[in-house]
Structure formats: structure tokens, C-alpha cells
C-alpha positions as CSV (number, residue, x, y, z in Angstrom):
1,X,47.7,15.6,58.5
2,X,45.2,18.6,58.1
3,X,45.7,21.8,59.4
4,X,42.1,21.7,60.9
5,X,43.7,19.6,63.8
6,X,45.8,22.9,65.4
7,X,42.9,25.3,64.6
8,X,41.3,25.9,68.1
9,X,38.3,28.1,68.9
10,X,39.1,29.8,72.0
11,X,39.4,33.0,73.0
12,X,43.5,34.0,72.9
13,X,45.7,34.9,75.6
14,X,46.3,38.4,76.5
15,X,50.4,38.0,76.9
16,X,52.5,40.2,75.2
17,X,55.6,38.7,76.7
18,X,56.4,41.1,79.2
19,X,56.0,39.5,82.1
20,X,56.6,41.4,84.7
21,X,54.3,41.4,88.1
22,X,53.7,44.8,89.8
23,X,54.6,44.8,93.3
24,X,51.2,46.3,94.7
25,X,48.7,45.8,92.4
26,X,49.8,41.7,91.5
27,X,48.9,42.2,88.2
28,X,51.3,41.4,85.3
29,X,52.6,44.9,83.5
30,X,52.6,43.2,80.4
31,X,48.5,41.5,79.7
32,X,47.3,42.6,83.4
33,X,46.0,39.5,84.4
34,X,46.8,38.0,87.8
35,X,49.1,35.4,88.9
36,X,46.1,33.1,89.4
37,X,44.4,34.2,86.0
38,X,47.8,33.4,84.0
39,X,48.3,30.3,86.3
40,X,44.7,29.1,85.5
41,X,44.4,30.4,81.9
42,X,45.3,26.9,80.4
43,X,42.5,25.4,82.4
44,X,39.9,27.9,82.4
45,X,36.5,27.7,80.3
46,X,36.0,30.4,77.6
47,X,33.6,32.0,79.1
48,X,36.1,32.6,82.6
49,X,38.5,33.5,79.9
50,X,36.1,36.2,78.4
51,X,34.7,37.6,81.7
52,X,38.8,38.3,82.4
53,X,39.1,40.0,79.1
54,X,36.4,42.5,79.4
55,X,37.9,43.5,82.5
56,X,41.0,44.4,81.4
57,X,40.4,47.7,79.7
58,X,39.5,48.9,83.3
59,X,42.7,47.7,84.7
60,X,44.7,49.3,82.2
61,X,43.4,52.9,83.1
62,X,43.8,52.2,87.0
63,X,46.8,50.5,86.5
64,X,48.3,53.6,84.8
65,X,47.2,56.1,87.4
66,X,50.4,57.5,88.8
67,X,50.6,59.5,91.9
68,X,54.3,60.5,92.4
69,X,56.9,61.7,90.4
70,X,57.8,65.3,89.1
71,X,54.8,65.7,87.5
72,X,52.4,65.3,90.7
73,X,55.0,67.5,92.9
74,X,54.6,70.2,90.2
75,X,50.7,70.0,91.0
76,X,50.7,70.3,94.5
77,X,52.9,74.1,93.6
């Protein structure tokens, strides 16, 4: 059997095994897709795929915005 027959041309998933969904923002901490865009992934076209992983440079900065902690309280001083 050729190796040609596992080769696939489509855009990879963003999953770094660590899946772990954020309680307010739904995303997964790990590849910051959604529960319906990790659901779907299997079953999307490449071009959904793609749109999704343009978009997930953005999420990363929002998703990292923090608003608590010691650091903000030392701020507000």
C-alpha cells in the first residue's frame, strides 16, 4: 500500500490537547475554537476551516485580557 493513500490536503486542526472550555467565553483554552467549531471540524469544508483559523490570532489576545487579580488591584492604587 502507498503512503499517498494517508496523505490528505486539508488544512490541520488547531488542538494542542488541552481541552479545556472556558466558562464565559465557550471557547477551548487549548486551540480557541468553540464547542460547535471542534464538534463540526470533522465535517467542515476547508475553506470554513480556514475562515476559523484566521480568526484565532484575535481570540488569543481577547481571550488573554485579564481584569482581576493582584496586578489590576495594584492599578486602581
Amino acid at each position: 500500500m502507498s503512503k499517498d493513500v494517508w496523505t490528505r490536503n486539508e488544512i490541520e486542526s488547531p488542538c494542542v490537547q488541552i481541552c479545556v472550555i472556558h466558562p464565559e467565553t465557550r471557547l477551548c483554552t487549548g486551540c480557541l475554537r468553540s464547542i460547535d467549531e471542534i464538534t463540526d471540524w470533522s465535517r467542515m469544508t476547508p475553506e470554513a476551516r480556514r475562515d476559523i483559523m484566521l480568526k484565532l490570532p484575535e481570540r488569543e489576545t481577547q481571550h488573554q485580557q485579564r481584569r482581576g487579580g493582584r496586578a489590576a488591584r495594584l492599578k486602581r492604587r
